[in-house]
C-alpha positions in Angstrom: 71.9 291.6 55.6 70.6 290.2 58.6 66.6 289.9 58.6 65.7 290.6 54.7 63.4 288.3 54.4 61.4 289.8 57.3 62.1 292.9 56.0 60.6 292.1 52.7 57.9 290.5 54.2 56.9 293.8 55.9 57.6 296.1 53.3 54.7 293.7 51.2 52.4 294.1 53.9 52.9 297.7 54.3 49.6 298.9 52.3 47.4 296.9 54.6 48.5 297.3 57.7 48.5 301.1 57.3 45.1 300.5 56.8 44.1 299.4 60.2 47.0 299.4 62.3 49.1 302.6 61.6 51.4 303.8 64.4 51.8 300.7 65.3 54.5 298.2 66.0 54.4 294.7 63.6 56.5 291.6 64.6 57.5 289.7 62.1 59.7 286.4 61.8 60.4 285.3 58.6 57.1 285.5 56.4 54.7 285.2 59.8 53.4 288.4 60.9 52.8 287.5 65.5 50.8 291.2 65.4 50.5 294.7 66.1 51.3 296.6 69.3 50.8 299.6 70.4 54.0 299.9 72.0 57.5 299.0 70.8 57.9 296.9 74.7 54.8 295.5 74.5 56.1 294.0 70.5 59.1 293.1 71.9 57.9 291.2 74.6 55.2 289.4 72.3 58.3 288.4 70.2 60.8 287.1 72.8 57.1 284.9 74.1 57.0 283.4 70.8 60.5 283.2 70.0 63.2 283.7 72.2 66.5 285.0 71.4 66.0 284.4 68.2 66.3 286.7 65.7 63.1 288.9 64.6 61.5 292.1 63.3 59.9 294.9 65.2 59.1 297.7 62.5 56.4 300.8 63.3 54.1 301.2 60.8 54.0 304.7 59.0 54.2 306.2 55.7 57.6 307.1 55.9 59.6 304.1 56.7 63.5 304.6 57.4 65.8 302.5 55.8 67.3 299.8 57.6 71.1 300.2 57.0 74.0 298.7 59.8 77.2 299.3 57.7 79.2 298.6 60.9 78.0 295.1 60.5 77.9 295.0 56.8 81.9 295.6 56.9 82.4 293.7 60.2 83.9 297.0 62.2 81.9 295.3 64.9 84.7 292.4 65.6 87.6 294.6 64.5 91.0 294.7 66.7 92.2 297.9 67.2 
């Protein structure tokens, strides 16, 4: 799955950054947290400033976090001919 290691990354961080920055938005590419923003824009544009089109994490920091599933990509329905 696309961005696991960022994932894990945050999900290992997740104690301390509830600490001082819940409701917040982390960006995170590969094991290098760039911050925490209040707003999911603001996040994203911090992340495309730093590193483009490449791929990274935007995650908001609460309690309950929502799993990250795609299972169109996970089976590739995204490329598939009909």
């Amino acid at each position: 799955m696309a961005l696991e290691r960022e994932l894990a990354y945050f999900e290992s961080q997740l104690p301390e950054l509830l600490k001082h920055n819940k409701g917040q938005f982390a960006v995170i590419k590969d094991e290098t947290l760039l911050g925490t923003y209040t707003t999911f824009d603001e996040a994203f544009d911090a992340g495309v400033r730093e590193w483009g089109t490449a791929p990274f994490l935007i995650r908001e920091i609460t309690e309950d976090q929502p799993k990250a599933d795609f299972p169109a990509l996970t089976v590739g329905l995204l490329y598939a001919h009909l």
